[in-house]
C-alpha positions in Angstrom: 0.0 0.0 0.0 1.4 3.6 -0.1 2.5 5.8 2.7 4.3 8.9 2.7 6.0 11.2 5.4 8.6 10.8 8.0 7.3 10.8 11.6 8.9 11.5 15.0 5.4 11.7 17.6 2.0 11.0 18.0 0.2 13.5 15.6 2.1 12.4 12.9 1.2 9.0 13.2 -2.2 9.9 13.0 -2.1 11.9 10.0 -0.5 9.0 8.4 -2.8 6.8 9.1 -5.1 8.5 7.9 -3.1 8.9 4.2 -3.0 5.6 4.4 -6.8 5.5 4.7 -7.3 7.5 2.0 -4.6 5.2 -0.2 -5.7 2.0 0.8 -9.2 2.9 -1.2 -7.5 3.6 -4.4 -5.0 0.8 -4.4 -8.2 -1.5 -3.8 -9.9 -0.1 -6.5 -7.0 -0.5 -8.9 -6.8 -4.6 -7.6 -10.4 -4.7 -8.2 -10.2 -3.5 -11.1 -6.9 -6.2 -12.4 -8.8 -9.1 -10.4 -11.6 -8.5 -13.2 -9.6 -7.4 -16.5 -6.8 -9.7 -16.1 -8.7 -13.4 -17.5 -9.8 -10.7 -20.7 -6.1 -9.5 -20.9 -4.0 -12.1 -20.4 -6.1 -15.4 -21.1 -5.6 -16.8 -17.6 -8.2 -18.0 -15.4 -7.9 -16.8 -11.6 -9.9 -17.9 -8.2 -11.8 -14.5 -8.6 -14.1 -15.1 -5.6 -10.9 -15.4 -3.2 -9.5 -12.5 -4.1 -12.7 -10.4 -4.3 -12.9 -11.8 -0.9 -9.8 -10.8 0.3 -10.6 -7.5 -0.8 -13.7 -7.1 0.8 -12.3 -8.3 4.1 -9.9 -5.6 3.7 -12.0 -2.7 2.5 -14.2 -3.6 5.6 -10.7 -3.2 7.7 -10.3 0.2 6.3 -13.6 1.4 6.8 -13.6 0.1 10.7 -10.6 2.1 10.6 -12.0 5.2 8.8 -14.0 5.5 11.3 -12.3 5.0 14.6 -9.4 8.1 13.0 -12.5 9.9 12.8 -13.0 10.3 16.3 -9.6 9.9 17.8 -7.1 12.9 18.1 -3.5 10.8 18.6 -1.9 7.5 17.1 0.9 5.0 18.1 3.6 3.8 16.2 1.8 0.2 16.8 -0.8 1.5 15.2 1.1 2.1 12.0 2.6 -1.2 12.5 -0.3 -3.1 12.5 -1.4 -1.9 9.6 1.5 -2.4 7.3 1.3 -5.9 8.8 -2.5 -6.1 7.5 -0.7 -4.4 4.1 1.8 -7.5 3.9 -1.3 -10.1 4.9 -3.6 -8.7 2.1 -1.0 -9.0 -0.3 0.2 -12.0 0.7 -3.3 -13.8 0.5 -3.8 -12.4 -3.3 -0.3 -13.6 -4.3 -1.3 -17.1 -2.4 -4.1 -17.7 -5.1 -2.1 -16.1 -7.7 1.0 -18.0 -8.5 2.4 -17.8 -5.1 6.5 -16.6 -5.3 6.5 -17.7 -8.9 3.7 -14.5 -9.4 5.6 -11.1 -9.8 3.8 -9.0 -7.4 5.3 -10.7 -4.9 8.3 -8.5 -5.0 5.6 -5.8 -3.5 6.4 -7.0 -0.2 9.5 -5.3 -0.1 8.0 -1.5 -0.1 6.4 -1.8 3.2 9.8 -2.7 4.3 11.3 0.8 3.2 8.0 2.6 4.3 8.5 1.1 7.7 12.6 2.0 7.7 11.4 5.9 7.1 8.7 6.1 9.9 8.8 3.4 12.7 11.0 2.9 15.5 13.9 0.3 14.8 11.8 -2.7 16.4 8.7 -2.0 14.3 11.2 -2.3 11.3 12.4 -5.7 12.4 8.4 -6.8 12.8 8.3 -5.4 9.2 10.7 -6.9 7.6 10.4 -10.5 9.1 6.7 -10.4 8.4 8.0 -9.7 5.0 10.8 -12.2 5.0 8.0 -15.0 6.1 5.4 -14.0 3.9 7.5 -14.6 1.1 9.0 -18.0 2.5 6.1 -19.1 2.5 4.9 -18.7 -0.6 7.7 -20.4 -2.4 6.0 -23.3 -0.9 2.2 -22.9 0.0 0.3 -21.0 -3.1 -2.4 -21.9 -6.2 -0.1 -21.8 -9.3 -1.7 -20.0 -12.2 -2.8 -21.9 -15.2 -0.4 -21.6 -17.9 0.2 -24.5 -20.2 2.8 -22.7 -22.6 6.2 -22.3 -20.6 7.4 -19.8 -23.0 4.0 -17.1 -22.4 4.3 -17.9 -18.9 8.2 -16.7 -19.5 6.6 -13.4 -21.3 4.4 -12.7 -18.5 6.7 -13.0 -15.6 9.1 -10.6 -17.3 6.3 -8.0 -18.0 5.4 -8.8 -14.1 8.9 -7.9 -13.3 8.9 -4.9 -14.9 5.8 -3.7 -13.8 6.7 -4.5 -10.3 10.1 -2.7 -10.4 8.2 0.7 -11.9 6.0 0.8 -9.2 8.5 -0.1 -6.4 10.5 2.8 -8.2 8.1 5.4 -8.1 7.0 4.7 -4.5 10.5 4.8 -3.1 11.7 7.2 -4.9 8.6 9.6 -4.2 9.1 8.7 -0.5 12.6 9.6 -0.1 12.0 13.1 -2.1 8.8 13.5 0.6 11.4 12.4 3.4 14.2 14.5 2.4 11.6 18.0 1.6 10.0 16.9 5.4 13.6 16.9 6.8 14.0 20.3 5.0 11.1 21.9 6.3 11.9 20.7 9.8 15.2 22.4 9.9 13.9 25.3 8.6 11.3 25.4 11.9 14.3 24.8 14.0 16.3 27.3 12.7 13.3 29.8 13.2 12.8 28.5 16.2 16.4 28.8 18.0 16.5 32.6 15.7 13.5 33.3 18.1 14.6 31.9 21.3 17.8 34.1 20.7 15.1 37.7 19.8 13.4 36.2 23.8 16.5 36.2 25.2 17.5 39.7 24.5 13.8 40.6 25.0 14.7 39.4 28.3 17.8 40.7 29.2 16.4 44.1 28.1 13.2 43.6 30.3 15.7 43.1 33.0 17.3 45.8 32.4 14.5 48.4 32.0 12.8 46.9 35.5 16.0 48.1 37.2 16.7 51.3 35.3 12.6 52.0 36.8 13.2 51.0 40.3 16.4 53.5 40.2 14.6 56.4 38.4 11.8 56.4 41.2 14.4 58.6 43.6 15.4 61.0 40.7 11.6 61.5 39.8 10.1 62.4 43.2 13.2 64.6 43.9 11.7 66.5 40.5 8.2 66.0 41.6 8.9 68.2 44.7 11.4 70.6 43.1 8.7 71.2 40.5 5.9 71.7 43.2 8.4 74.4 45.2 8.7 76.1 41.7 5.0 75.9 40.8 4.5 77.6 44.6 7.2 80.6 43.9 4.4 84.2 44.4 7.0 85.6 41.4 6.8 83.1 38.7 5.3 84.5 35.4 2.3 83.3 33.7 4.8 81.5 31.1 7.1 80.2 33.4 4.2 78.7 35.2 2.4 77.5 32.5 6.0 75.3 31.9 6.7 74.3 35.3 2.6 72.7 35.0 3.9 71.1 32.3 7.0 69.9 33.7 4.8 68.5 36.6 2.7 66.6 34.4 5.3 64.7 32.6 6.9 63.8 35.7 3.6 62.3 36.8 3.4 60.3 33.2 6.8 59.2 34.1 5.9 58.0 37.6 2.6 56.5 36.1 5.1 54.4 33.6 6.9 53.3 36.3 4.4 51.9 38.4 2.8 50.4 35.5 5.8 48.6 35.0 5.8 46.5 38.2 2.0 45.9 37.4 2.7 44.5 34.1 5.8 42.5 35.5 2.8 40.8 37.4 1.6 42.3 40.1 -1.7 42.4 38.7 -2.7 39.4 36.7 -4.0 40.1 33.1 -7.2 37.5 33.6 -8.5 40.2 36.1 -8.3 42.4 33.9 -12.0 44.0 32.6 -13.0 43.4 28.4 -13.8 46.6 26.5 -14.5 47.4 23.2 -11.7 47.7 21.3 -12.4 51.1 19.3 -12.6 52.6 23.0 -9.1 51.1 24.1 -7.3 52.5 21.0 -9.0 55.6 21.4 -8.1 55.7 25.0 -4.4 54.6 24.3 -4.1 57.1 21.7 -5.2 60.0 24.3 -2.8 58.4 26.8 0.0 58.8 24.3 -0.9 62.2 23.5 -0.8 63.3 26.9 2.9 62.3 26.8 3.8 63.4 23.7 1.2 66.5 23.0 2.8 67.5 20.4 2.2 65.0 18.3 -1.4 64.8 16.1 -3.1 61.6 15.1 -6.6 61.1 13.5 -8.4 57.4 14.3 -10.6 56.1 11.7 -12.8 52.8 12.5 -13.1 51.4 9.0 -15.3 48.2 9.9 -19.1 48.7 10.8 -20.8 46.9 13.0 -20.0 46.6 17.2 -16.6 46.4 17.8 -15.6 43.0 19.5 -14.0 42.9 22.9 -10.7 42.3 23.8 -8.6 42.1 27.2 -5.9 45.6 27.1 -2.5 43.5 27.6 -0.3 45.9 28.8 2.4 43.8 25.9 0.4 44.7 23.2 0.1 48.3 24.4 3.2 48.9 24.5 3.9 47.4 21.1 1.4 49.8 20.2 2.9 53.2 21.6 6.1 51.8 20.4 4.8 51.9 16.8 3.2 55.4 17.3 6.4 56.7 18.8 8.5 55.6 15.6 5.8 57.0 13.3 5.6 60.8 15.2 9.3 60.3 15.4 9.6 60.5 11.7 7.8 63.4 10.6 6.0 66.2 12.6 2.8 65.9 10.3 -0.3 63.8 12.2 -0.4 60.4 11.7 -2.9 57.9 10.0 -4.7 55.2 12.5 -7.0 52.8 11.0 -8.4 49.9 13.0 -10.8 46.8 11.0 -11.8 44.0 12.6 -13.6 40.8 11.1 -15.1 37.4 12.8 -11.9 36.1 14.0 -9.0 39.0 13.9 -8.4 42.5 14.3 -5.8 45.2 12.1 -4.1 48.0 13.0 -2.9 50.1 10.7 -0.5 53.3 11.7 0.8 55.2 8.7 3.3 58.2 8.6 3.5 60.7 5.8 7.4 60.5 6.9 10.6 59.4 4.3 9.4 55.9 4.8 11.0 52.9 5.8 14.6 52.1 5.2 15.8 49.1 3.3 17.2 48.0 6.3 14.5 48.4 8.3 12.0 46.6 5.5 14.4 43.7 5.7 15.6 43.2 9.2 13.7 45.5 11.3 12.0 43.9 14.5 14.1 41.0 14.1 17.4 42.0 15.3 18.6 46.0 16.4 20.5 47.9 14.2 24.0 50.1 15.1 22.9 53.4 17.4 22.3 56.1 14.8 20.6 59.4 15.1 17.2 58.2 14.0 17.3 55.0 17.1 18.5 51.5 17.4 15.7 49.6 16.4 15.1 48.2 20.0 11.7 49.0 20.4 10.7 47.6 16.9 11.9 44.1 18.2 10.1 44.8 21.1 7.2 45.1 19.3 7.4 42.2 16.6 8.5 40.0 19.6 5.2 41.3 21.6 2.7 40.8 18.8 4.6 37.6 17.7 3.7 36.4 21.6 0.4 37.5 21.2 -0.1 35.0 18.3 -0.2 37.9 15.9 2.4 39.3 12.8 3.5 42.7 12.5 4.1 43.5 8.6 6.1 46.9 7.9 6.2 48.1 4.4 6.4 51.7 2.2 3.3 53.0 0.3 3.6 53.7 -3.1 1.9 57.2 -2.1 5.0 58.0 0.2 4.8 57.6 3.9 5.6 54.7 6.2 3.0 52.0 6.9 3.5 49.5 9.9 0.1 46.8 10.4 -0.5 44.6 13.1 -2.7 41.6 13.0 -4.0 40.1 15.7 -6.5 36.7 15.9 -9.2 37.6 18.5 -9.1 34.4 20.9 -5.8 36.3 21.6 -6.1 39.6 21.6 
C-alpha cells in the first residue's frame, strides 16, 4: 500500500494513518479493477471469488478504521505497524491464489519494508521486515499456481510482471525519499526559526531586566523632580509662562511616575485575567489619548473602518506597548499627524499606523523587529523588536512596508481568541 512522510510523535502517526486510509481505497480499486480485466487480458483463469474476498475483508478493515481516526485525536507507532502488517497479509493472501512466489507481485512485499525504515522505530522495522521475510518464505511453498500450459507465455508474462513490479516499487521509493528529504528540510527550517526566536526572547529578556532596574532607580530622581517642581509651581513671582511650563513639567513627571508603576504591574503584580473586556475602538482611542498626553505634540486622527459593534478584547499591557512603540517611531519620523485605522472581522483584528514621513529604510523593510540595528541618530531599532517580539507572543504578525503614495506603513494583526 502507499504511505508517505517521516514521523517522530503521536500526531504524525495519525495523519499517516489517515493517508493511508485514504490510499488504501484507491489501491483497492486498482486490484479490483486487475482481479476482473486480467482473464480478458492475459487469457488466464484466476480464483476470482478469493480475491474479491480478500478484498472485501480488507476494504471492511479500512472502513472500521475510517472510522475510529475519525474520532480519535492521537496515534501509536503500533498502530502504523499493524497496519503495514494487514498491508503484507492482504497482499500476501492475493499472491497465495495467484501463482504464489512464482507470481511477480510478490516482489511488492519489499516497499512496506522501506516505508517502515522511514517512519517506525527500529523494532517496528524488524516486525516489518520479518513479516516480509516470512510472507514470502512461505509462498515459495504454499500457493495456487496460475494456469499456464505454454512455458514460453508464462516466461513473457513474468518478465512484464517484473517490470511492472520494479516501476511501481521505483516510483514509491523514490517519491518517499523526495517527501522524506523535503520533510527533513522543512523541519530544519522550523528549528532554525525557532532557536532565531529563542535568541530575539532572550534579549527581550535581558532588556526587560534591564529596563525593570533602570525603573526601580529612576523612582528617587523622579520624586526629587516631583517636589522641586511643586516648590517652583508655589514661587508668588513666577510669570504666567514660566508657570504654564513648570505645569507642564509637573505633568510629565507624573506620566513618568505612572510608567513606572505600571511597570511593576505588568511584570505581574496584577494578573492580566483580572483584567476587565472593553471594546476595542474605546481602548485604542483611550491609548491614543494616553499617548498624547505624553507626547502633546504629536497629532493623530483614528478612523474605525469596519461597521458593526466592535468586539471585545482584554488591554494587555504587551500589546500596548507594542502599540505606543509603533506610534512613537511613526511621530518620530515626521511632525505631520499620523494615519490610525483599525478593521476587525469574525476572527481577527488590524491595525494600521501610517506616517507621511521618508518611509522605511531598506534596512529596516528587511531586518527591522528581528534584530537592532547600530545606534544612529534616528534610534537603534530596540523598540521595533520589542514590538514584533510582543505581537509575535500575542499569536499575531507585525508587517512593515512603504506605500507607493510615500509615507511609512506598519500593520498589526491580531486573531481575537488572543487579543
Amino acid at each position: 500500500m502507499l504511505w508517505t512522510s517521516c514521523v517522530d510523535d503521536d500526531a504524525d502517526y495519525l495523519i499517516n494513518l489517515r493517508r493511508l486510509v485514504a490510499s488504501r481505497w484507491l489501491v483497492l480499486g486498482l486490484t479490483a479493477l486487475a482481479v476482473v480485466a486480467a482473464p480478458a487480458l492475459i487469457d488466464i483463469e484466476l480464483p476470482r471469488a478469493a480475491l474479491f474476498g480478500i478484498l472485501a475483508v480488507t476494504a471492511a478493515l479500512n472502513a472500521v478504521l475510517h472510522w475510529r481516526l475519525t474520532r480519535q485525536t492521537r496515534a501509536s507507532a503500533y498502530e502504523l505497524l499493524s497496519q503495514l502488517l494487514t498491508d503484507i497479509g492482504c497482499l500476501s493472501a492475493i499472491v497465495f491464489f495467484s501463482g504464489g512466489a512464482t507470481n511477480p507481485l510478490v516482489s511488492l512485499l519489499l516497499p512496506p519494508v522501506a516505508i517502515a525504515a522511514l517512519t517506525l522505530p527500529a523494532r517496528c522495522v524488524a516486525a516489518v521486515g520479518s513479516a516480509a521475510i516470512v510472507a514470502y518464505s512461505a509462498l515459495m511453498v504454499y500457493y495456487l499456481p496460475l494456469p499456464i500450459a505454454d512455458a514460453g507465455r508464462a516466461t513473457r508474462l513474468h518478465l512484464i510482471g517484473m517490470w511492472l513490479t520494479f516501476a511501481v516499487s521505483a516510483v514509491m521509493i523514490g517519491w518517499l525519499i523526495v517527501r522524506m528529504t523535503q520533510l527533513i528540510r522543512e523541519r530544519d527550517a522550523e528549528l532554525a526559526a525557532a532557536r532565531e526566536q529563542a535568541l530575539r526572547d532572550q534579549q527581550v529578556m535581558a532588556m526587560g531586566t534591564l529596563a525593570a532596574g533602570a525603573a526601580h532607580e529612576l523612582g528617587t530622581p523622579l520624586a526629587t523632580m516631583a517636589l522641586l517642581a511643586g516648590e517652583l509651581a508655589a514661587e508668588p513671582g513666577l510669570s504666567p509662562a514660566a508657570r504654564d511650563d513648570v505645569g507642564l513639567l509637573r505633568q510629565q513627571i507624573g506620566v513618568c511616575k505612572d510608567i513606572i508603576t505600571g511597570l511593576s504591574r505588568r511584570a505581574g503584580a496584577e494578573r492580566l485575567e483580572k483584567s476587565p473586556r472593553q471594546p476595542v475602538d474605546r481602548w485604542l482611542e483611550t491609548l491614543r489619548q494616553h499617548w498624547h498626553a505624553v507626547r502633546p505634540q504629536a497629532g493623530s486622527r483614528l478612523v474605525v473602518g469596519s461597521d458593526g459593534q466592535a468586539p471585545s478584547i482584554v488591554a494587555d499591557p504587551r500589546l500596548e506597548q507594542a502599540v505606543l512603540n509603533l506610534l512613537n517611531n511613526a511621530a518620530n519620523a515626521t511632525p505631520r499627524p499620523l494615519d490610525i485605522r483599525l478593521d476587525w472581522s469574525s476572527d481577527s483584528l488590524c491595525i494600521a499606523i501610517r506616517d507621511h514621513g521618508p518611509g522605511f529604510p531598506p534596512a529596516v523593510l528587511e531586518q527591522g523587529g528581528i534584530s537592532s540595528f547600530p545606534a544612529h541618530a534616528r534610534g537603534s531599532g530596540v523598540g521595533l523588536m520589542l514590538t514584533r517580539s510582543a505581537i509575535e507572543q500575542l499569536g499575531g504578525s507585525l508587517a512593515l512596508s512603504n506605500p507607493d503614495d510615500g509615507g511609512a506603513l506598519a500593520r498589526i494583526e491580531l486573531p481575537l481568541r488572543s487579543a
